[in-house]
C-alpha positions in Angstrom: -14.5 7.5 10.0 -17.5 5.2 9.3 -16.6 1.3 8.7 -18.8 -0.2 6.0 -18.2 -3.2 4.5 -18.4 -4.7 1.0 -19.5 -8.2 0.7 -17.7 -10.5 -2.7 -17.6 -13.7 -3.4 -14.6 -13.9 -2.1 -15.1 -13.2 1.0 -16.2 -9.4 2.6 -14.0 -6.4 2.3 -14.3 -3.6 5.4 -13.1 -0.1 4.5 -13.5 3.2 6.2 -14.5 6.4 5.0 -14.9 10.0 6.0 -16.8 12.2 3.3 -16.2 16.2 2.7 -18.8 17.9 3.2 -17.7 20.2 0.0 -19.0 18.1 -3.0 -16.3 18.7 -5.5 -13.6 17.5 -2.7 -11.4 15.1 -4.1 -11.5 11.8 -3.2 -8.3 9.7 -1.8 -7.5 5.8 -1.3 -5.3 4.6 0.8 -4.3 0.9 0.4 -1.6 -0.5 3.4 0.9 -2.8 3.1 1.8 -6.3 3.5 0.6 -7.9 7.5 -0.5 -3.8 8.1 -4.0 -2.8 7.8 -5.8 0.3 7.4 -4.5 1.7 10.7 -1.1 2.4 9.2 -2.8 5.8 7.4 -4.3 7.4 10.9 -1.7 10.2 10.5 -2.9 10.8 7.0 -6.8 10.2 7.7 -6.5 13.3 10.2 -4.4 15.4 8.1 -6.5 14.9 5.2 -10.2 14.6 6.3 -10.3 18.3 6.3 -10.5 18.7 2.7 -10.9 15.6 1.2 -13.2 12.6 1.2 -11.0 9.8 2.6 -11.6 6.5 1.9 -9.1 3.1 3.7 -9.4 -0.6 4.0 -8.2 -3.5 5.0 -6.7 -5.3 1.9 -8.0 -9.1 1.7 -6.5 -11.4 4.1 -5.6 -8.7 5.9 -6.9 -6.8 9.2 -10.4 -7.8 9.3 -11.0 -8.8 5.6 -10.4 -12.3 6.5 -11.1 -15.2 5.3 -11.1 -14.2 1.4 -10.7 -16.5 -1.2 -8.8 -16.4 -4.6 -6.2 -13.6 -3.6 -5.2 -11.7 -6.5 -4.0 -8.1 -7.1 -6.6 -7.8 -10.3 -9.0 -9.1 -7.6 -8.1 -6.1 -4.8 -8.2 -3.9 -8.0 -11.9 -5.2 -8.8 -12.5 -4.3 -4.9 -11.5 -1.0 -5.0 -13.6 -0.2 -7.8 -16.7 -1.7 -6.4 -16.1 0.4 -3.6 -15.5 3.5 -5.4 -19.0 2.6 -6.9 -20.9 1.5 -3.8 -19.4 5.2 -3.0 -20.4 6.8 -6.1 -17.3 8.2 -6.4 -16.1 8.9 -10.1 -12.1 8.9 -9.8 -9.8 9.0 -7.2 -6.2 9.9 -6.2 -4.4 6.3 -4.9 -2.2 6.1 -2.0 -0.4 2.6 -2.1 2.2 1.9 0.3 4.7 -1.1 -0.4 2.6 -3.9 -1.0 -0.5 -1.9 -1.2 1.2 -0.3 -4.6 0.3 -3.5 -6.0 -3.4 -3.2 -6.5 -3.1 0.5 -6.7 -1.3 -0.1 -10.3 -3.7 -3.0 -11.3 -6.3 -0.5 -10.4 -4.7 2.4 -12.4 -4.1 0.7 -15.5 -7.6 -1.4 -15.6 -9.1 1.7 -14.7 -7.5 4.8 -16.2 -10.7 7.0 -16.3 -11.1 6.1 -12.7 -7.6 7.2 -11.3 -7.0 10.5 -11.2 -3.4 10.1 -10.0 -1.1 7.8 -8.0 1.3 8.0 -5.2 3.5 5.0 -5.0 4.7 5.3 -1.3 7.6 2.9 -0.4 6.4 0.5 -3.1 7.7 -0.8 -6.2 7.1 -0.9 -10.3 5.1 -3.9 -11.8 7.2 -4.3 -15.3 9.6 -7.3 -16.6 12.6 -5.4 -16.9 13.2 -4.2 -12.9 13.9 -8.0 -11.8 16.5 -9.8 -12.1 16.2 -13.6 -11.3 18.3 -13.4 -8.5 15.8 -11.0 -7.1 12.8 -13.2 -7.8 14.6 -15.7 -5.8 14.9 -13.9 -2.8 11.3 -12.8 -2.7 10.5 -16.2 -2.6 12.9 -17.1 0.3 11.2 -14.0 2.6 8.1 -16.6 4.0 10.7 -19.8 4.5 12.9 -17.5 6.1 10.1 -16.0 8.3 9.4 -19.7 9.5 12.9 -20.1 11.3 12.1 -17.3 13.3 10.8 -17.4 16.8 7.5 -16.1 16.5 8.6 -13.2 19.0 11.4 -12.5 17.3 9.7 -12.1 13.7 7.8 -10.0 15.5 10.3 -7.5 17.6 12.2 -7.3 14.2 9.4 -6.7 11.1 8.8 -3.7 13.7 12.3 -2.5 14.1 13.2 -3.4 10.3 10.6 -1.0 8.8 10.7 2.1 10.7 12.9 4.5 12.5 10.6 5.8 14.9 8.7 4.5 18.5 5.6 5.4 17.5 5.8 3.4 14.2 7.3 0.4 16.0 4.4 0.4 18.0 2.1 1.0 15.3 3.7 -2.1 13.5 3.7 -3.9 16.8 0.0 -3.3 17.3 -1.1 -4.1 13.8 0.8 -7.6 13.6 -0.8 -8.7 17.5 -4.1 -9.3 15.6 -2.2 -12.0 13.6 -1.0 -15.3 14.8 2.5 -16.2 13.3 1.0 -18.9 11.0 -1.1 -15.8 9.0 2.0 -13.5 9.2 3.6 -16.0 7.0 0.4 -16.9 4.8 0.1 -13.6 3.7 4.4 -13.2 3.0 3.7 -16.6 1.4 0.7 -15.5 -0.9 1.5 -11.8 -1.5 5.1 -12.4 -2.6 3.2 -15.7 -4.6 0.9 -13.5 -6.5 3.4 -10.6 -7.4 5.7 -13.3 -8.9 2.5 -14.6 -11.2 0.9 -11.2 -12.0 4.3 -8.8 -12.1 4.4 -7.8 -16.1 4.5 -4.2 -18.0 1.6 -2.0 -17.1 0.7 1.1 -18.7 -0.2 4.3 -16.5 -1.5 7.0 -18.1 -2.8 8.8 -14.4 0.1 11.2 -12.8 2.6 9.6 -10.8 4.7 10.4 -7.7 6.9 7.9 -5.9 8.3 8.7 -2.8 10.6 6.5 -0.7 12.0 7.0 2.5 16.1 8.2 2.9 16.7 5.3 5.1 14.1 2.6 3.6 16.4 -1.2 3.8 13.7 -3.2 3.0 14.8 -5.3 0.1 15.6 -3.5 -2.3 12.5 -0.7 -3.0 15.2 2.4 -3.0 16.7 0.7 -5.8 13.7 0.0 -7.9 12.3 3.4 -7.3 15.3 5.1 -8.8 15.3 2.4 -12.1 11.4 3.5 -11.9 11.6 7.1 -11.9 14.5 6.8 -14.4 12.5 5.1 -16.9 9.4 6.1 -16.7 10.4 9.8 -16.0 7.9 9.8 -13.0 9.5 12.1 -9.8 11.0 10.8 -7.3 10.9 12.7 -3.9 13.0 10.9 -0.5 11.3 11.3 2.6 13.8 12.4 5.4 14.4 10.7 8.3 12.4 7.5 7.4 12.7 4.0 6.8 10.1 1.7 4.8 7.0 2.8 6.9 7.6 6.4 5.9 4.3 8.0 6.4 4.5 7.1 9.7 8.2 8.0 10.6 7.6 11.6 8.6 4.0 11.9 8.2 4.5 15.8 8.0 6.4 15.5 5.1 4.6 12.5 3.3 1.3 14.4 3.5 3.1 17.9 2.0 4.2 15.8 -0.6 1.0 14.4 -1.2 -1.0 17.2 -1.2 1.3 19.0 -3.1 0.8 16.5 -6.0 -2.9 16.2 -5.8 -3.3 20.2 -6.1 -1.0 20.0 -9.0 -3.3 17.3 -10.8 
């Protein structure tokens, strides 16, 4: 894949994209999840290059996209679309795992005729109604927490926590060596921050699939996916044999899934 870059005033945004050669391809964006970065995807990138024009990045703050300035979720959204642009690229199908759901939505309801659909991978709903204040409490407890642990330790267990598999515990392990602990926990601190501050109802009028993995025990995103799919009516399909990180733990099935829905659309 080629790495371009897209320079804000924030700060400059690096992404990575692989076009089809076929000009009516589809076009798909993957956005990672909190202290990952585009790397997280390389299973899908190789499954999905054949057919499709692939485009991933590294979310502000994150990977290289660092520094950035006035971290937002509305402000990742504005990204994305600037890349789509730079891209000429007039819609595409959004991948957002866990945190990377975040922009994904803020992308999808600023920019309906842009999204074509949406696949909320181990993430979960922006809306008033899904959090109790008990919850809101506890996400703000994750980067004080993260500060009492050694910094090996946080390491050894963000790995272990999120997936089920070797190859994704040294995926994770690989991704979070290019952070020190100190921007592990800026990025739990500001992430968390900014969900609190921009969580409210969102429309989508694109398709929507949500898939979560069977064993997934970070916080509570099982939980919220069901209230999700029950409300909204979107589907909900468990990935076997995974935990949070379950594109990498059952990438075969994860990418089925996908390209199941984006045939469908």
């Amino acid at each position: 894949m080629e790495k371009r870059e897209l320079r804000t005033a924030r700060g400059t945004v690096y992404y990575w994209i692989e076009k089809n050669k076929n000009p009516d391809a589809k076009w798909i964006l993957f956005t990672h999840g909190l202290t990952a970065n585009h790397t997280m995807f390389e299973k899908q990138t190789a499954f999905f290059r054949k057919e499709y024009t692939v485009v991933t990045w590294d979310v502000p703050l994150h990977g290289i996209s660092r520094p950035y300035r006035n971290f937002t979720y509305e402000n990742c959204a504005e990204d994305m679309k600037d890349i789509l642009d730079r891209e000429q690229a007039e819609k595409a199908v959004l991948v957002g795992m866990s945190m990377g759901g975040y922009p994904s939505q803020a992308f999808a309801s600023r920019y309906p005729e842009r999204t074509e659909g949406f696949v909320a991978l181990d993430t979960t709903p922006f809306g008033t109604g899904y959090y109790s204040k008990s919850d809101i409490w506890w996400v703000k407890q994750a980067a004080p927490m993260a500060r009492w642990f050694p910094e090996g330790l946080l390491r050894k267990s963000m790995a272990q926590s999120v997936s089920r598999t070797t190859y994704f515990r040294e995926k994770m392990t690989e991704m979070l060596s290019c952070l020190t602990k100190a921007q592990i926990i800026e990025q739990m601190d500001i992430a968390y921050g900014v969900f609190i501050k921009e969580n409210k109802d969102r429309q989508l009028s694109c398709p929507v699939l949500i898939l979560a993995g069977e064993y997934d025990k970070t916080g509570k995103v099982k939980a919220y996916c069901s209230a999700w799919a029950e409300k909204t009516g979107y589907p909900l399909h468990i990935i076997k044999d995974a935990a949070h990180f379950s594109n990498g733990d059952n990438a075969e099935q994860v990418n089925r899934e996908i390209e199941t829905f984006i045939k469908r659309l």
